[in-house]
N, C-alpha and C positions, 0 to 999 in steps of 0.2 A: 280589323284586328288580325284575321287571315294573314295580311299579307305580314305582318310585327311577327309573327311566330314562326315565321320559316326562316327568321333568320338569327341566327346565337345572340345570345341575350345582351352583351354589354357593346358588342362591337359598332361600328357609325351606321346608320340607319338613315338610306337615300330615301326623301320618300317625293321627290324631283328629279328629272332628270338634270344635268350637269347643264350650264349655261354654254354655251361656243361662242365664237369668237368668228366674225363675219368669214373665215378663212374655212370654217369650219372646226378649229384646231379647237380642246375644249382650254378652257379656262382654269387658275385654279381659282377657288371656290371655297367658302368654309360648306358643311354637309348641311341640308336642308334641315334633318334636323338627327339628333343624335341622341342616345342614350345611354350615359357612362357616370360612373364611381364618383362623388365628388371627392376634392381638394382642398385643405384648409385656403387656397390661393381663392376659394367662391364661397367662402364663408361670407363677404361685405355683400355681396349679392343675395345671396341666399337669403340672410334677417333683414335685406330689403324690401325683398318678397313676403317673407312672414309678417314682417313687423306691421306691413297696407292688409295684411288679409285679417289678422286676430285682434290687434289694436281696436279696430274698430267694434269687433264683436264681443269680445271679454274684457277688454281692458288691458289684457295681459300677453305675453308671447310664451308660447310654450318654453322656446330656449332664447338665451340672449345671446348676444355674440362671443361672448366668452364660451359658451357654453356648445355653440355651435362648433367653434374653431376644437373645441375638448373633445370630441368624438368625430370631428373630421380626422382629428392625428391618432387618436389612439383605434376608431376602427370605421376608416373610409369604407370598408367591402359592405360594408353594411348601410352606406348609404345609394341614392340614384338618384342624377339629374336629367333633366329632357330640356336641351339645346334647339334652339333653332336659329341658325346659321349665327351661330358663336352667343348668342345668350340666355340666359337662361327662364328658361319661364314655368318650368313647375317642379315640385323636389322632395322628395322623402329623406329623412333622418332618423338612423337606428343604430340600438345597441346591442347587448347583449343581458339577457335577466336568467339568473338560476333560481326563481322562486315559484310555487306554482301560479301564484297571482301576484299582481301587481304590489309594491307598496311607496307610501313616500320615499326612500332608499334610492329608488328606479329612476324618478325626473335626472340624478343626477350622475348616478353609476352606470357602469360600466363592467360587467362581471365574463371574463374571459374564458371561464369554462363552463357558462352557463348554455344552454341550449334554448332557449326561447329568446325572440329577437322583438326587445318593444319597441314598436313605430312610434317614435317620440311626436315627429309633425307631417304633414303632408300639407303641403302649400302649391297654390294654383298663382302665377301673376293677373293680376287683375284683368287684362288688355285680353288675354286669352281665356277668361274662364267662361262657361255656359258652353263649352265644345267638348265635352266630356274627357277631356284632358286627365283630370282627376284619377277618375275608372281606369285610362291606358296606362298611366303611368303605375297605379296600386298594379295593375295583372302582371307589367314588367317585373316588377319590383316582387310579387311572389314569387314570378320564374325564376329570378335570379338567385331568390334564399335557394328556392328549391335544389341549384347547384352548388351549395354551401353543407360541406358533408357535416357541421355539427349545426344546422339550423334544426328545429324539429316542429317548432311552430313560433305563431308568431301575434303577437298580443299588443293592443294600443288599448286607451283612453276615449271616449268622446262624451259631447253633450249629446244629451236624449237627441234631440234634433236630426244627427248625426248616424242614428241607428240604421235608421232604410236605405243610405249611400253605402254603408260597410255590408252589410247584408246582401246588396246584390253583388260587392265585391267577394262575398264569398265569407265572412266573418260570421261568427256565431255569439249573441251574448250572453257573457257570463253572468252576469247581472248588478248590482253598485259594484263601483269599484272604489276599495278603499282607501285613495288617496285625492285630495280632496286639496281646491286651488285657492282659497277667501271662499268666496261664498257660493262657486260651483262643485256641482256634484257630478260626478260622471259615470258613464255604464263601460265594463271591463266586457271585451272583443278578442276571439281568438279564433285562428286561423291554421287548419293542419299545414305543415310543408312534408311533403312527402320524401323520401329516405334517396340518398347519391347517386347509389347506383340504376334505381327506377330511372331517374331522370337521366343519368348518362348516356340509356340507352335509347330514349323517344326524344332525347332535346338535340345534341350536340354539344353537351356541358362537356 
């Protein structure tokens, strides 16, 4: 994780060296693996990955692909994907909430001068998960609010199950949260993002 942090949060992130080319001469390459903003263009990808991971466990997807594509356009900075050489394999999707807690409202809005950013979904591909994939991506994905000068914290949904994964990523529970999916219940999670200029000056934001 060391080595993830020395270098600015959204830009290509080698974590291979470059292949050559018996000449010596390097090759070009897509980047081993990469960390950057999604694009409504990786929306079909993205609910591909969600739809194998939650389908199976709830029944349901947090967002569909309309829904996906709805906050890829209206606020991509708010979301992060983790590439490895051109595809995708884990992914965060957020918006923006000016409430102090969550409510049904939130699954769908989008609130532009709100200050709290809810992590709608966090999805792992199947092929890659159990390599703590998860955790590196939620820490990026803090760093990044953290240079977002009207983030101020940041708030998600889970099933109970889910408590001691967010918790070591650094989340606090608030306790039920009152929005509610058939016939799950979920516990409301919040996370400080610390203020622009702290971080301008110890990240490279």
């Amino acid at each position: 994780m060391s080595a993830l942090s020395a270098l600015p949060f959204l830009k290509p992130v080698h974590l291979r060296s470059p292949r050559s080319s018996p000449g010596g001469q390097r090759r070009h390459t897509l980047p081993a693996s990469e960390f950057r903003c999604l694009s409504p263009e990786d929306a079909v990808s993205v609910f591909e990955i969600e739809r194998e991971a939650f389908i199976s466990v709830s029944g349901d997807c947090p967002l569909h692909l309309d829904e996906i594509r709805h906050f890829l356009n209206l606020c991509p900075e708010l979301s992060l994907g983790w590439f490895e050489e051109g595809r995708l394999v884990a992914f965060i999707i957020g918006s923006l909430w000016d409430q102090e807690r969550l409510s049904q409202a939130a699954l769908t809005l989008h609130k532009p001068q709100g200050s709290a950013v809810h992590i709608h979904v966090l999805a792992v591909h199947r092929t890659v998960r159990q390599q703590g994939k998860g955790s590196i991506l939620m820490w990026r994905y803090l760093q990044h609010l953290r240079c977002l000068p009207f983030a101020r914290r940041a708030l998600l949904m889970c099933q109970h199950f889910l408590v001691p994964f967010y918790q070591k990523c650094g989340f606090q529970a608030l306790g039920p949260c009152q929005v509610s999916v058939g016939e799950l219940a979920f516990v409301e999670m919040q996370h400080a993002v610390r203020g622009h200029a702290f971080m301008r000056r110890n990240s490279g934001c």
